[in-house]
C-alpha positions in Angstrom: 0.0 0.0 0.0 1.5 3.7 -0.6 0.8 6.4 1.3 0.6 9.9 -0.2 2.3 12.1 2.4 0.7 15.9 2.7 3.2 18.8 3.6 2.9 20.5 6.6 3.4 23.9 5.3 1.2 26.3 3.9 2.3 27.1 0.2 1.7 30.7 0.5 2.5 31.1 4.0 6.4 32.9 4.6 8.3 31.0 6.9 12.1 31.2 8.4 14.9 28.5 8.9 17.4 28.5 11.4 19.9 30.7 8.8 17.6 33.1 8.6 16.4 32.4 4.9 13.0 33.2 4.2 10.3 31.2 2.0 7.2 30.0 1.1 6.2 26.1 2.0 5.6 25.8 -2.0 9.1 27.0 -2.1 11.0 25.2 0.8 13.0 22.2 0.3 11.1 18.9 1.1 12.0 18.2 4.6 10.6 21.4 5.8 7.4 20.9 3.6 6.8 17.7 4.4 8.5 17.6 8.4 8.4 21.4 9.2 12.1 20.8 10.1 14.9 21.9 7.6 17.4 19.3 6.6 19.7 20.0 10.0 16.7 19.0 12.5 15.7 22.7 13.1 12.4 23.5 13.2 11.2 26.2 10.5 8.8 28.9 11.7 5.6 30.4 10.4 6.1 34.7 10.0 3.1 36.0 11.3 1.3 38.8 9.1 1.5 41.6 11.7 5.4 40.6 10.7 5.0 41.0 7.9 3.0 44.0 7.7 6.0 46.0 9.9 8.5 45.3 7.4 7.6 43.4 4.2 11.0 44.3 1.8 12.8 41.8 5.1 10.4 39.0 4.8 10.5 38.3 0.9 10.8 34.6 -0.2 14.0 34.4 -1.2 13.9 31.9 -4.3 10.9 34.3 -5.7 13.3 37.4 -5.4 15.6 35.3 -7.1 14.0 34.4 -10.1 12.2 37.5 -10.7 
């Protein structure tokens, strides 16, 4: 039997590793989408929108900035 596994994160949600990168669960790599940890064990956190609102050019996705 296979099991279809569902990612954790939200794909339009911003969220921030332990290095401080920023990105958006469609955007993360696939242990944070689908654990909520990045690949070293460290758990990834949500950016709130109040965050967000109080300084929006910090919290940009960084592999959107990148290929725009």
């Amino acid at each position: 039997m296979i099991t279809t596994q569902q990612p954790v994160l939200e794909d339009d949600a911003l969220y921030i590793g332990d290095n401080g990168r920023v990105y958006h669960g469609r955007c993360s790599g696939m242990s944070a989408r689908f654990t909520g940890q990045d690949i070293s064990g460290q758990k990834v956190e949500r950016i709130t929108e109040p965050e967000i609102q109080a300084d929006p050019e910090l919290w940009q996705c960084e592999r959107c900035v990148d290929n725009n």
